[in-house]
MARFIMAR-240198 format. One record per residue (C-alpha): z, x, y; residue in three letters. Coordinates in nm, 4 decimals. Layout:
PT        w        u        v type
PT        Z        X        Y  ala
...
//
This chain:
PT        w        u        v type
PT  10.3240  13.5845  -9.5962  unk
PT  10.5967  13.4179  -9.8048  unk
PT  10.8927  13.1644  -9.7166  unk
PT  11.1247  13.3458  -9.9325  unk
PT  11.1431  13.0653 -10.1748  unk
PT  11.1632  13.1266 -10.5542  unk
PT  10.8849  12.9463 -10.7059  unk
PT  10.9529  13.0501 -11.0463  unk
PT  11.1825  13.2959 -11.2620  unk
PT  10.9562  13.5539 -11.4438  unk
PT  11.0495  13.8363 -11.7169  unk
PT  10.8979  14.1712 -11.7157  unk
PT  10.6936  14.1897 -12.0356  unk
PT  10.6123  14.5450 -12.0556  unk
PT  10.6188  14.8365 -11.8149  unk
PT  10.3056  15.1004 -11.8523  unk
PT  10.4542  15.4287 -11.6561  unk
PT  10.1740  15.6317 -11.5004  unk
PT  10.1857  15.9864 -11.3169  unk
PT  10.1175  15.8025 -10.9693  unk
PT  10.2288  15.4049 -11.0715  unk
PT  10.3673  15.2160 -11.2964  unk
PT  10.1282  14.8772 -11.4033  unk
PT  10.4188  14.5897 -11.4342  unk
PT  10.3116  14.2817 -11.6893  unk
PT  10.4702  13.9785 -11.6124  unk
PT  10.5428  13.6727 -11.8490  unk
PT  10.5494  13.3520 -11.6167  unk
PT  10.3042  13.0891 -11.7534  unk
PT  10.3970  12.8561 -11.4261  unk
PT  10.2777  13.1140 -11.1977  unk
PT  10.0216  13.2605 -11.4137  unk
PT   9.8046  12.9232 -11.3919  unk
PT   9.7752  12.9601 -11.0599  unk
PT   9.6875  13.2520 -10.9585  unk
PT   9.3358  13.4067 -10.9519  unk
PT   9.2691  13.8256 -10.9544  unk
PT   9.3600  13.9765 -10.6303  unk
PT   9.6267  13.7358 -10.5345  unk
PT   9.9304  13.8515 -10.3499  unk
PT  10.2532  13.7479 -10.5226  unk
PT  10.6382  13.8411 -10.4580  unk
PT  10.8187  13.9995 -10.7194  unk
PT  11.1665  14.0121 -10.6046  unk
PT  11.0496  14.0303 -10.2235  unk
PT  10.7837  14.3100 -10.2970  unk
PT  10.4375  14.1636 -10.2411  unk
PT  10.1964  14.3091 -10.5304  unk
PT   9.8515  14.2092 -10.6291  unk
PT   9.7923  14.0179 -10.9301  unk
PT   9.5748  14.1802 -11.2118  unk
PT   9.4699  14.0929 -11.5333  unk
PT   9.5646  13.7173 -11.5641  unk
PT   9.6216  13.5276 -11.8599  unk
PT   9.7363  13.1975 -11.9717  unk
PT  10.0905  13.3101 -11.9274  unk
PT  10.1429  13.6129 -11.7719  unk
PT  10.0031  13.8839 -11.5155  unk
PT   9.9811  14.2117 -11.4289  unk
PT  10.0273  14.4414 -11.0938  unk
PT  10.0268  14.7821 -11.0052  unk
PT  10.3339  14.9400 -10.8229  unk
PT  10.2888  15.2795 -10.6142  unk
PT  10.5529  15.4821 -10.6924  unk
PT  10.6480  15.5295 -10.3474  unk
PT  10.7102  15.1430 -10.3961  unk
PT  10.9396  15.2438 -10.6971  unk
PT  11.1164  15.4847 -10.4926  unk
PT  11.2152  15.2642 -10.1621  unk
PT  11.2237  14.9397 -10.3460  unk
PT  11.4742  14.7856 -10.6852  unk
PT  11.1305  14.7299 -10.8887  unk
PT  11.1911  15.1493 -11.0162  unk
PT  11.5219  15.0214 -11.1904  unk
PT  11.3186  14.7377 -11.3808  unk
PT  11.3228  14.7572 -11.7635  unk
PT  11.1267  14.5177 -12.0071  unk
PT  11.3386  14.1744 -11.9869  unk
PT  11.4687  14.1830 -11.6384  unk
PT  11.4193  13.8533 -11.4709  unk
PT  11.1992  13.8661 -11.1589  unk
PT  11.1694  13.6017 -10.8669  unk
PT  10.8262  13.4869 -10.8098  unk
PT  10.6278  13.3355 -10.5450  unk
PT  10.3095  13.2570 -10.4249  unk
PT  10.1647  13.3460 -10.1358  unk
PT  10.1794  13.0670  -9.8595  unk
PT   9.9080  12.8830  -9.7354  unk
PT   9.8444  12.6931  -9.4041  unk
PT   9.9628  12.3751  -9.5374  unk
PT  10.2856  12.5324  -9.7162  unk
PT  10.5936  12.3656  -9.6379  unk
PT  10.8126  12.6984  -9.4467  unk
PT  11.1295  12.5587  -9.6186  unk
PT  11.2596  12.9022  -9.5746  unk
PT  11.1984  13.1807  -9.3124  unk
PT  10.9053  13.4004  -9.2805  unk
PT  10.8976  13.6679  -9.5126  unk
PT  10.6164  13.9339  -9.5098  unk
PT  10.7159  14.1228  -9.8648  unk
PT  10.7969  14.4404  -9.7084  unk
PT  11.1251  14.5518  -9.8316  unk
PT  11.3045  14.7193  -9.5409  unk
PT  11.5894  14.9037  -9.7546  unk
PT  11.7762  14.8282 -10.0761  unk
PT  12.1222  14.6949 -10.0820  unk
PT  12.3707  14.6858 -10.3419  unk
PT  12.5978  14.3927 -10.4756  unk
PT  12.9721  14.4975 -10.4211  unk
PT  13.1578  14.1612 -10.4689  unk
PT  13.1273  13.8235 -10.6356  unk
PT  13.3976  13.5658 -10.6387  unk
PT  13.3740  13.1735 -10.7396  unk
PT  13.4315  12.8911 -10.5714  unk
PT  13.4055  12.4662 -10.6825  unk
PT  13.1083  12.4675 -10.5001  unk
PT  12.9679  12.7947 -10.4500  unk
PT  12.9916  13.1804 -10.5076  unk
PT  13.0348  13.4226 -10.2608  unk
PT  12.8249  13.7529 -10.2507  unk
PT  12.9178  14.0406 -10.0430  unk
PT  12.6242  14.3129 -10.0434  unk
PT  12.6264  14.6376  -9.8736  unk
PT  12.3005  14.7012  -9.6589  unk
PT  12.1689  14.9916  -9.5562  unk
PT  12.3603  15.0956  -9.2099  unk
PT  12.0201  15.1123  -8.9694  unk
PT  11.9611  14.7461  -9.0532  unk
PT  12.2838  14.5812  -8.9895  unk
PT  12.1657  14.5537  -8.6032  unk
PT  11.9296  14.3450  -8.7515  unk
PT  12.1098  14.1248  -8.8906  unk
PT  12.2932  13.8148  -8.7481  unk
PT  12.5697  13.5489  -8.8063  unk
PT  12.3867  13.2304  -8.9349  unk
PT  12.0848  13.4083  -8.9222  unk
PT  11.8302  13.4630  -9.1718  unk
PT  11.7898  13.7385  -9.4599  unk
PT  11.5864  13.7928  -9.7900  unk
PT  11.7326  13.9111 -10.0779  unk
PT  11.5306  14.0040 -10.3610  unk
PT  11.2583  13.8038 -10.2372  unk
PT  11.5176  13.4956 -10.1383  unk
PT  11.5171  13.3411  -9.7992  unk
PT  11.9503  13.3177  -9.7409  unk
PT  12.1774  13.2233  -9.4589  unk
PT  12.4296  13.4971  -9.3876  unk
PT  12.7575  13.3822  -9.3796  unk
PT  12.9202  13.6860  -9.2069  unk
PT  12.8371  14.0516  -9.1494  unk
PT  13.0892  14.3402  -9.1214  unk
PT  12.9592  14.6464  -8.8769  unk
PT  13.2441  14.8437  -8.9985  unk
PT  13.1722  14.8182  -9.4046  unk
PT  12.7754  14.7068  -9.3694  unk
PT  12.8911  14.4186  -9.5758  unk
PT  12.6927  14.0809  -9.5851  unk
PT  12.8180  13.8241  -9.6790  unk
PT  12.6036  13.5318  -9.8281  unk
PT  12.7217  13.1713  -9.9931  unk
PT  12.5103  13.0778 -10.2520  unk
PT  12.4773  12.6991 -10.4192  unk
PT  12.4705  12.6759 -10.7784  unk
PT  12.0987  12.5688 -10.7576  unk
PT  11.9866  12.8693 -10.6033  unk
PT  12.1813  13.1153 -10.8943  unk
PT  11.9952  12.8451 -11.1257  unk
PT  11.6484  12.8801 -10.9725  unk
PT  11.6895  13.2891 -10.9447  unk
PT  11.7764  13.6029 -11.0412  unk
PT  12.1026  13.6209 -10.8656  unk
PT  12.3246  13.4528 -11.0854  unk
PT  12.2370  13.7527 -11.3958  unk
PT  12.2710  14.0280 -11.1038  unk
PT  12.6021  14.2707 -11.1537  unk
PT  12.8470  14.4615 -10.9698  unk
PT  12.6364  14.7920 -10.8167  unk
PT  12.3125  14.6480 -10.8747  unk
PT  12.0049  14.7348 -10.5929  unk
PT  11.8705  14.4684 -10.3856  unk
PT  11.5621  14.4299 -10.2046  unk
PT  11.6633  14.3692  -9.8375  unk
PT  11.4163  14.2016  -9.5560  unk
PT  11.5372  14.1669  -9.1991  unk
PT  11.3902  13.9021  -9.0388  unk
PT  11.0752  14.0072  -8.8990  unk
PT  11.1229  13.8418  -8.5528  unk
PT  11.4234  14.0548  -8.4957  unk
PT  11.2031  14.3315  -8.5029  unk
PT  10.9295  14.2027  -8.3305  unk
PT  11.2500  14.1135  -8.0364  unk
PT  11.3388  14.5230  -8.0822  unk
PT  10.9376  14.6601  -8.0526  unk
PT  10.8691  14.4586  -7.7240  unk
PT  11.2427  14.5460  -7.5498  unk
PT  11.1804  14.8902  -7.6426  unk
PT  10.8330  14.9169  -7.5445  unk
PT  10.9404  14.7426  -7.2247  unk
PT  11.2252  14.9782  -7.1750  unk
PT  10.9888  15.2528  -7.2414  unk
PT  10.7078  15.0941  -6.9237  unk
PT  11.0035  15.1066  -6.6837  unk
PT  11.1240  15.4123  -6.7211  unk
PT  10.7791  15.5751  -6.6913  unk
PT  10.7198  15.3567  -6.3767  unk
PT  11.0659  15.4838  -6.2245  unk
PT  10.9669  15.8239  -6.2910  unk
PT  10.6340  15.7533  -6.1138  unk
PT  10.8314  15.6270  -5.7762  unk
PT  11.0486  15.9760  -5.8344  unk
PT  10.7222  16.2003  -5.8141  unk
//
């Protein structure tokens, strides 16, 4: 589990392609030092293992179905990566909950600037907008955000961000059309399993009183 707060900004070092994976090496000396073999760590929202670690960098293995449904198949050597470390019990949840299972990739359509802030609007994949909520909570390439406003009509998000969150991420070097890794907050789902299952148990019950 992760909070969905950066940690660190990382840069992909070199990318070994493979016929069923791709092995990512990572150059982040802050997270590097603290990580042991077989840690989980978020790189932009995906949660990967951590292999081969050295002083300042680290390795991890991405399926390429993982390439395929996530924004890690358009990385190239240099792209910046958000980091974090897995939580622990005593981990300050200055965020939300974020499991580092990408639900669907977005794609930035508008930035604008304000004095105090910038304004993002990304387009999200159209079966998770009903997951999605005013005010509440959404991960973006592994960052815990507050969403400002979402359109049904457009599947537009909109999302304010402070200058020290472009200047402790990736966001601030993202570009017009560029994918984003998109989490829903988990609870939403959890909210949509137990209705449906529920919804599911009554049904079968009024069918039983039918017979």
């Amino acid at each position: 589990m992760f909070s969905g707060l950066v940690q660190a900004l990382g840069n992909v070092e070199k990318i070994d392609t493979r016929s069923d994976y791709a092995r990512v090496k990572i150059h982040s000396p802050k997270i590097a030092k603290k990580l042991n073999r077989g840690d989980s760590v978020s790189v932009n929202g995906v949660c990967l293992t951590a292999l081969n670690i050295k002083k300042k960098s680290f390795e991890a293995d991405v399926m390429v179905q993982t390439l395929k449904l996530t924004s890690l198949g358009s990385l190239v050597e240099g792209s910046p990566v958000n980091l974090e470390l897995a939580s622990t019990p005593d981990s300050f949840l200055g965020g939300h909950i974020v499991q580092g299972h990408v639900d669907g990739v977005g794609n930035l359509r508008h930035v604008s600037e304000n004095e105090k802030w910038w304004r993002y609007d990304v387009e999200v994949p159209a079966a998770l907008k009903k997951y999605i909520q005013n005010q509440g909570s959404i991960c973006v390439d592994g960052v815990s955000l507050t969403v400002g406003e979402i359109d049904d009509r457009t599947n537009l998000v909109t999302l304010w961000l402070i200058p020290e969150t472009l200047a402790k991420t990736n966001l601030s070097a993202k570009k017009i059309g560029d994918p984003l890794n998109i989490e829903v907050d988990v609870l939403a789902k959890y909210v949509e399993r137990l209705l449906t299952a529920r919804e599911k148990t009554n049904n079968e019950v009024q069918q039983g009183d039918n017979n």
